[in-house]
C-alpha positions in Angstrom: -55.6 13.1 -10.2 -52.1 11.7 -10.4 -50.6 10.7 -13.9 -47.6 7.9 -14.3 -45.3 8.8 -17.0 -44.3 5.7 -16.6 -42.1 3.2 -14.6 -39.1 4.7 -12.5 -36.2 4.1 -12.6 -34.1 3.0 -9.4 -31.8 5.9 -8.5 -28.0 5.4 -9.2 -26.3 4.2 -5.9 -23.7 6.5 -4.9 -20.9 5.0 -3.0 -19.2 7.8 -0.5 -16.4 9.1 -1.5 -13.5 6.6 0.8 -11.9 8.0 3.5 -8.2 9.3 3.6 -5.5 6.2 5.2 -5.0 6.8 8.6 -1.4 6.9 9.3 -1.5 3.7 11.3 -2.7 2.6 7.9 0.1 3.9 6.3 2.7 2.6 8.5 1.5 -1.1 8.3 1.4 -0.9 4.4 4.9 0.3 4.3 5.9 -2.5 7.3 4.3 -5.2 4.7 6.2 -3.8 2.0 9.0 -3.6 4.0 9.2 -7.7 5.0 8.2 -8.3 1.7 11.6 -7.1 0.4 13.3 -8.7 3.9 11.3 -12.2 2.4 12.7 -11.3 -1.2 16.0 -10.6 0.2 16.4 -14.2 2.1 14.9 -15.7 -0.9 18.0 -14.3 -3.4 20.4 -15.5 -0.5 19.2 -18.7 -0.6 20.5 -19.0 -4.5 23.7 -20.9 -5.4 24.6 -17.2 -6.8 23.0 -14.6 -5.6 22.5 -11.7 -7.4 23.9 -8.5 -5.3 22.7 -6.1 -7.2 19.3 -7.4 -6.8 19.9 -7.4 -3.4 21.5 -3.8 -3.1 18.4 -2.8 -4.3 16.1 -4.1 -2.0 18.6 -2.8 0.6 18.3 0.9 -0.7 14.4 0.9 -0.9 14.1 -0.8 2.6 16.2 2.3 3.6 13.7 4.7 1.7 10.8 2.8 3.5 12.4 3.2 7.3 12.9 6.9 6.1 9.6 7.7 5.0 8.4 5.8 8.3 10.9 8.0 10.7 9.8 11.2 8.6 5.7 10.0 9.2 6.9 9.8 13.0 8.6 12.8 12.8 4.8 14.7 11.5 3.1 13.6 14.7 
């Protein structure tokens, strides 16, 4: 004969563990980030005065961006 200790309670849902980014993944995160500082950069342009070192900024991590994009390249 079966006893009930009482009701049971629903098991905790585990969500998977997420998979790694692809590198296709990768490269279109950094391209979005990468036109969002070409979007940023036209913006500051468009100013009566625009700042420039704002903008030499934006021009070094674009750099850093197509760098770590040529060295992901580079890894396949």
């Amino acid at each position: 004969m079966k006893t009930r200790c009482g009701p049971r309670l629903p098991r905790r849902l585990r969500r998977p563990a997420p998979l790694p980014a692809t590198r296709s993944q990768i490269r279109q995160k950094v391209e979005q980030i990468r036109a969002c500082y070409q979007v940023e950069a036209i913006l500051e342009l468009s100013q009566m005065d625009p700042n420039v070192d704002h903008l030499a900024r934006l021009d070094k991590e674009a750099r850093l961006l197509d760098e770590f994009l040529a060295s992901l390249e580079e890894q396949i």
